[in-house]
Residue frames as qw, qx, qy, qz and C-alpha x, y, z in Angstrom:
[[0.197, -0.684, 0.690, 0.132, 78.25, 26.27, 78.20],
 [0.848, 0.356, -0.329, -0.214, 79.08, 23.64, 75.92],
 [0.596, -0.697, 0.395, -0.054, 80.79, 20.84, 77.55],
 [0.365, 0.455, -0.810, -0.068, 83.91, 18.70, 75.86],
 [0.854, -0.358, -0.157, -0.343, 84.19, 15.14, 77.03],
 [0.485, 0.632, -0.179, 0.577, 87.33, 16.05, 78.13],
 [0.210, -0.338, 0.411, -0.820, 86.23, 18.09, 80.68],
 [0.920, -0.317, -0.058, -0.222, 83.43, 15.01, 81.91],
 [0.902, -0.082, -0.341, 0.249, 86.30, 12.84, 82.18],
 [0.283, 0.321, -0.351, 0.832, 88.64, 15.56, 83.92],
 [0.349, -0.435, 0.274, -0.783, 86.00, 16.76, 86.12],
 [0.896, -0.021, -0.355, -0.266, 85.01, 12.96, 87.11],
 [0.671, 0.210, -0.495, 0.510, 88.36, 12.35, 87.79],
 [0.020, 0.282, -0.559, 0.779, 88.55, 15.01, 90.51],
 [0.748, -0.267, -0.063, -0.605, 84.78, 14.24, 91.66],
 [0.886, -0.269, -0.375, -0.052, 86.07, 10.75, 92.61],
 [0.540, 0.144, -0.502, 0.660, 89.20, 11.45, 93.98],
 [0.138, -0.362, 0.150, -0.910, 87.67, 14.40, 96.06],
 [0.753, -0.232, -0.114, -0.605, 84.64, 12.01, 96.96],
 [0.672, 0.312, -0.666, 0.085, 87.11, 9.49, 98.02],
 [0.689, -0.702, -0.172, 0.059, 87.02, 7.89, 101.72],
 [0.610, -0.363, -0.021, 0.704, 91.22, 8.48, 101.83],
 [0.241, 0.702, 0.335, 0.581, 90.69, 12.12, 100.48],
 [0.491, -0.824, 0.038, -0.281, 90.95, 13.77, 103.74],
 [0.786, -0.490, 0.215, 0.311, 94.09, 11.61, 104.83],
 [0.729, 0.398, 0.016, 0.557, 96.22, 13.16, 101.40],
 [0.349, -0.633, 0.100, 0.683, 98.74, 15.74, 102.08],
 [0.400, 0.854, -0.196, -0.268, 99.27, 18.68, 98.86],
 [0.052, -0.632, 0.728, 0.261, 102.66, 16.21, 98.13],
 [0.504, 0.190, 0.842, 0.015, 100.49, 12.90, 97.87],
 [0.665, 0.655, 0.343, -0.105, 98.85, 15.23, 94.55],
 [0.092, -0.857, 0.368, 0.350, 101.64, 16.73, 93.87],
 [0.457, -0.314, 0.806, 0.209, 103.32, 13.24, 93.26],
 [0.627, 0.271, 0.728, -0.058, 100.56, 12.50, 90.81],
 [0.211, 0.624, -0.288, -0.695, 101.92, 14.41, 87.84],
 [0.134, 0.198, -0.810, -0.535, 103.21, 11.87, 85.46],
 [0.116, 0.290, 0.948, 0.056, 100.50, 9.17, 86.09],
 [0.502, 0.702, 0.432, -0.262, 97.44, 12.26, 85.22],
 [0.298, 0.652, -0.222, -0.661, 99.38, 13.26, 82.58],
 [0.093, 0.038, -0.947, -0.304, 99.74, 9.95, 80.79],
 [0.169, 0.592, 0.717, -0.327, 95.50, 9.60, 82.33],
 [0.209, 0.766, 0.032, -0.608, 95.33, 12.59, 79.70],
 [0.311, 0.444, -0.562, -0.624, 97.12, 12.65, 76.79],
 [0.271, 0.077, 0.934, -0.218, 95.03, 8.72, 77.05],
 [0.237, 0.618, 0.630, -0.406, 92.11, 10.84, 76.21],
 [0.297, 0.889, 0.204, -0.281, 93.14, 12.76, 73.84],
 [0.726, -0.124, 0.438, 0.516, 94.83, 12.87, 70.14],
 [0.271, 0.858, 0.002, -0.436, 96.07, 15.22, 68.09],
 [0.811, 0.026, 0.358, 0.461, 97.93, 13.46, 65.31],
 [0.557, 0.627, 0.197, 0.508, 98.45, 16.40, 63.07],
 [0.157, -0.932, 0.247, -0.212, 100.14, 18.78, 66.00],
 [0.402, 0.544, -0.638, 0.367, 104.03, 18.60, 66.81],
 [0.630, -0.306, -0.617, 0.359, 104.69, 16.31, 70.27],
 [0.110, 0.095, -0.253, 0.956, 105.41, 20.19, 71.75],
 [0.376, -0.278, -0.102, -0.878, 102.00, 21.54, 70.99],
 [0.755, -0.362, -0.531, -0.130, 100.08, 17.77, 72.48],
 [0.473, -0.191, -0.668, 0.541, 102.45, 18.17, 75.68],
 [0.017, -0.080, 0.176, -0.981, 102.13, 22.20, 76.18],
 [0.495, -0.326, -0.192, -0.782, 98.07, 21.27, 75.98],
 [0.748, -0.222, -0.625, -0.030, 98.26, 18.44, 77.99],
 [0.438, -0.130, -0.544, 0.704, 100.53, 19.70, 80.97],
 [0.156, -0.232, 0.248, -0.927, 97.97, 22.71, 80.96],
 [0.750, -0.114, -0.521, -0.392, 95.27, 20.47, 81.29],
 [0.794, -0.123, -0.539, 0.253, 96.66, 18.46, 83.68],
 [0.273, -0.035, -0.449, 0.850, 97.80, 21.42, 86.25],
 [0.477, -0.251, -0.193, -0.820, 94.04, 22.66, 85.80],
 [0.812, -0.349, -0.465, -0.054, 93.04, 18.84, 87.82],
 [0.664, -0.088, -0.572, 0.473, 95.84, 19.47, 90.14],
 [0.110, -0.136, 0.340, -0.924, 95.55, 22.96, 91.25],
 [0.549, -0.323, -0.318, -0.702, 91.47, 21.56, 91.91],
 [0.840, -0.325, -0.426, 0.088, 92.49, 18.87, 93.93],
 [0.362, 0.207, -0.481, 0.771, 94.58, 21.10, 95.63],
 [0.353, -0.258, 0.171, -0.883, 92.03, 23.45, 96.59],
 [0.726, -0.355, -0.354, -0.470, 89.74, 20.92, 97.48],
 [0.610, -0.280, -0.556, 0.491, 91.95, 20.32, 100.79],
 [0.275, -0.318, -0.609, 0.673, 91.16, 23.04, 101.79],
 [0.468, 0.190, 0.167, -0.847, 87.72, 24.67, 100.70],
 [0.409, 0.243, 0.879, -0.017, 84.87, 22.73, 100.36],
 [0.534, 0.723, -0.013, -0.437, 83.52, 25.06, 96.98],
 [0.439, 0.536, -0.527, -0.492, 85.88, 23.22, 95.12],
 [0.110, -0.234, 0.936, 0.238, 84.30, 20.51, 95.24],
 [0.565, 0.429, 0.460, -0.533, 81.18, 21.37, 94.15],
 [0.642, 0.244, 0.669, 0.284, 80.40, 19.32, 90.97],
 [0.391, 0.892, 0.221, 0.039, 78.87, 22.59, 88.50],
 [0.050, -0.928, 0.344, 0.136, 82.67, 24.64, 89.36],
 [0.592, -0.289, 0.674, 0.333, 85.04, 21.80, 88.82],
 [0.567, 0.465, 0.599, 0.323, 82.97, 21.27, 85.63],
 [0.441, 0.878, 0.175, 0.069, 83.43, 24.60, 84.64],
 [0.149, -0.887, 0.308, 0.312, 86.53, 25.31, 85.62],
 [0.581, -0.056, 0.744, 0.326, 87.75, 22.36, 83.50],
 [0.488, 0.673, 0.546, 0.105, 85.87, 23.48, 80.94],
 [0.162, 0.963, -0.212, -0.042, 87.23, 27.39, 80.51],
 [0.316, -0.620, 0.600, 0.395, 91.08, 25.89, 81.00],
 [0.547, 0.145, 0.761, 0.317, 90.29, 23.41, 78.05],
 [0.300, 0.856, 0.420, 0.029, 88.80, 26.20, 76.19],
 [0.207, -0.947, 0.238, 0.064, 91.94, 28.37, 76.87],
 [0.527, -0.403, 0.644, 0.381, 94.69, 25.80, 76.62],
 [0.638, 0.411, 0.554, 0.342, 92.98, 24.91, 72.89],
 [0.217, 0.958, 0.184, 0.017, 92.97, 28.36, 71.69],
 [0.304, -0.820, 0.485, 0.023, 96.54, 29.20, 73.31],
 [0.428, -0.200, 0.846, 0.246, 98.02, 25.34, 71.88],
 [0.535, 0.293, 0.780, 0.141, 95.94, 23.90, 69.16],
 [0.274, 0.829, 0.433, -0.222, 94.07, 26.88, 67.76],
 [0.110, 0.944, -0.178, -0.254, 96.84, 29.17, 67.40],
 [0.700, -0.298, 0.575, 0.301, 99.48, 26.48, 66.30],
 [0.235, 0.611, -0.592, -0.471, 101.39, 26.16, 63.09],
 [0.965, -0.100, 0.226, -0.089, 100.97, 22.95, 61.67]]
């Protein structure tokens, strides 16, 4: 599996937050809450100057709901928070969201 560095910094992101001492005291609304601030912690990371503001959000917000639905699950099974699955599952949605946004796009 080839990894992006993308998906390090996305799977990092949940690794600390997941490895965190107050990680056990969030509630599914304390991630919930953190849309805007990872998606701006994304599109940070990543630039597509020659795609339309549509095609950067539509890859970004999938991106982003790919960290949140992990940190979801990781309240309440401890497999997701095993370092090799986070990294891959970050890895196939970024593989999937580029193909499905970037790949197939019009410029």
């Amino acid at each position: 599996m080839q990894i992006s560095s993308l998906t390090v910094h996305c799977a990092s992101l949940c690794l600390d937050v997941v490895n965190g001492e107050s990680f056990e005291k969030l509630t599914i609304a304390d991630i919930q809450s953190w849309r805007d601030e990872l998606y701006s912690f994304i599109e940070n990371r990543v630039e597509f100057l020659k795609f339309s503001n549509e095609t950067q959000h539509l890859f970004i917000t999938s991106v982003r709901d790919e960290v949140l639905m992990i940190l979801m699950l990781s309240k309440e099974n401890q497999f997701a928070r095993e370092p090799y699955w986070i990294l891959e599952k970050m890895q196939r949605k970024i593989a999937l969201s580029s193909h499905l946004y970037i790949n197939n796009c019009e410029l």
